[in-house]
KEGULUM-749894 format. One line per 10 residues: for each residue x, y, z of N, C-alpha, C. Coordinates in steps of 0.1 Angstrom, whole numbers. Layout:
<pts>
X/Y/Z/X/Y/Z/X/Y/Z; ...;
</pts>
This chain:
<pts>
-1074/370/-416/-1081/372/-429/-1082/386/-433; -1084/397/-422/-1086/408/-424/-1075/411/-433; -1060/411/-429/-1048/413/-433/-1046/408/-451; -1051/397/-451/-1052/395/-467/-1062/401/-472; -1076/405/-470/-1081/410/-478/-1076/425/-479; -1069/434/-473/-1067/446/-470/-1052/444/-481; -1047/432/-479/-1032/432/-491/-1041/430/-504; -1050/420/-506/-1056/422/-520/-1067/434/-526; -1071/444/-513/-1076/457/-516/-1089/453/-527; -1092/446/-522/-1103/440/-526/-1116/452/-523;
-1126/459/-529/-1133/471/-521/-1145/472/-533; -1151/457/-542/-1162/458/-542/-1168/443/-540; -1183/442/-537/-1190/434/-531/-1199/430/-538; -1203/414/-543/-1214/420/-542/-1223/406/-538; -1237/413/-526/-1241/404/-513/-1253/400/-521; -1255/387/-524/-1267/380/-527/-1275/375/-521; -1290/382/-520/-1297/384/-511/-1307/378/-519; -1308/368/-527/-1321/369/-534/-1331/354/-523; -1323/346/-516/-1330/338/-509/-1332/342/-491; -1330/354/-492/-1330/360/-477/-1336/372/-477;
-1347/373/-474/-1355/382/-467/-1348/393/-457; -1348/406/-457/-1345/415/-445/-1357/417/-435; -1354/410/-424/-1367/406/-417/-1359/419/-400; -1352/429/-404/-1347/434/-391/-1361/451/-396; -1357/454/-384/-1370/462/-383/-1361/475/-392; -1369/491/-393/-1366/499/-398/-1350/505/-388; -1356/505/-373/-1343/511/-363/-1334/501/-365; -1335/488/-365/-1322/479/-371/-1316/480/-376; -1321/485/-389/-1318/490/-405/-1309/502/-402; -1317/512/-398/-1308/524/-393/-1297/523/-387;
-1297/517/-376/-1283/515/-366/-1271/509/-377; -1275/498/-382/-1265/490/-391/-1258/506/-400; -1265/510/-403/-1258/520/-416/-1252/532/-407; -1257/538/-394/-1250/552/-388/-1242/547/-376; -1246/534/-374/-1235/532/-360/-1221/517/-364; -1231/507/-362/-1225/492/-370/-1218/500/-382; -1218/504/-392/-1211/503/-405/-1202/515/-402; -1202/522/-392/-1195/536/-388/-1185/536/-383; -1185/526/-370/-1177/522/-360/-1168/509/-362; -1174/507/-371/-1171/485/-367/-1157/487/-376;
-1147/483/-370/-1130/481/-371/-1130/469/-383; -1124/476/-393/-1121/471/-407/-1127/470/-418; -1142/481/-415/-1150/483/-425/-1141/494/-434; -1145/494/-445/-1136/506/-454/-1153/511/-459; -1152/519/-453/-1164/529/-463/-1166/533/-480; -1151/532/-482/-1152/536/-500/-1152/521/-504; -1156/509/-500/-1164/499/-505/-1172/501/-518; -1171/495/-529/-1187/496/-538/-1192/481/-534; -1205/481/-532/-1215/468/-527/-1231/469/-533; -1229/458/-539/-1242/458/-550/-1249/444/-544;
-1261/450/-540/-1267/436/-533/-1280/432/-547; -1277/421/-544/-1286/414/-555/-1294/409/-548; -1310/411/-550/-1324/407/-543/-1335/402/-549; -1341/395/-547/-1355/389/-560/-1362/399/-562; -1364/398/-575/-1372/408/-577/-1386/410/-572; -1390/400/-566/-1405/404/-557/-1401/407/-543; -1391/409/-536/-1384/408/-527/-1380/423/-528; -1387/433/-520/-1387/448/-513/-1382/445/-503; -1379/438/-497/-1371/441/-480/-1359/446/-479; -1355/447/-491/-1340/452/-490/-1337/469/-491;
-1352/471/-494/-1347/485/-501/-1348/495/-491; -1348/494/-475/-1348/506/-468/-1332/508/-462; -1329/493/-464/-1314/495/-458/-1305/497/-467; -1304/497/-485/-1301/504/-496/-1303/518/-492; -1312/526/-489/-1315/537/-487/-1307/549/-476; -1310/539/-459/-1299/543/-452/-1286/542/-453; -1283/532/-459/-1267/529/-464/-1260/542/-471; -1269/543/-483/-1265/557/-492/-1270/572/-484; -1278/568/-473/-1278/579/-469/-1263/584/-461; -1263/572/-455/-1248/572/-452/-1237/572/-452;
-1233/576/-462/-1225/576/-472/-1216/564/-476; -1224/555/-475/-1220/543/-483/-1227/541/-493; -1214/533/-508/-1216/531/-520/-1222/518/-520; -1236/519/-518/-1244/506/-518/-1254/508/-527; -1259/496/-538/-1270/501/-544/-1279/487/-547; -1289/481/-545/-1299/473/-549/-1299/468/-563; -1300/457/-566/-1301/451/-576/-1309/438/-577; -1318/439/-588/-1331/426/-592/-1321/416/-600; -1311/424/-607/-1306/420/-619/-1286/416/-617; -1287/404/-617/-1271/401/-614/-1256/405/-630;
-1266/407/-640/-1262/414/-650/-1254/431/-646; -1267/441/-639/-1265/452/-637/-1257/454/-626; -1259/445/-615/-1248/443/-606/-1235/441/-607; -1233/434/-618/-1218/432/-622/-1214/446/-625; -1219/449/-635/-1215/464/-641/-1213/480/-632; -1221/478/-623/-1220/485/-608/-1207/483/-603; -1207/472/-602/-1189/466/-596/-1177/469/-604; -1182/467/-620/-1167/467/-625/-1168/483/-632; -1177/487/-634/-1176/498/-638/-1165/510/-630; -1154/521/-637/-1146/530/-629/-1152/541/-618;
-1164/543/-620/-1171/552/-607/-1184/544/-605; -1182/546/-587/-1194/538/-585/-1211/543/-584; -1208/556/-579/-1217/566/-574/-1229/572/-586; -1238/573/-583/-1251/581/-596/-1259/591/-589;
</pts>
């Protein structure tokens, strides 16, 4: 599968999170964004990934945080309207 997605150069996302809680702790959070998303074979970093979250639903937003700290193009979204536009828009970065 890797192989076709890498032919269709497919490199925006976007993860709908609105019936799933981020229940991993803050160091979880961390490791996923500087070691897991650093290391892990077939991640492409210049990804754009717009995670869509309920809007009463803050658990998402520390791993939005380390993500961009780490220089991945990831950004939080309440709104699956503004998410789309994150995606299709020509730069992903703000």
């Amino acid at each position: 599968m890797e192989g076709d997605r890498r032919h269709l150069r497919i490199r925006r996302y976007l993860v709908d999170v609105t019936k799933a809680r981020n229940t991993d702790s803050p160091s979880d959070n961390y490791a996923f964004a500087y070691a897991d998303m650093q290391t892990a074979e077939g991640i492409d970093r210049a990804a754009r990934v717009a995670i869509l979250a309920d809007p009463a639903d803050d658990s998402h937003n520390f791993v939005e945080t380390v993500c961009r700290n780490a220089g991945l193009i990831v950004r939080k979204f309440t709104d699956r309207t503004q998410a789309r536009r994150f995606l299709t828009r020509e730069t992903g970065v703000e």
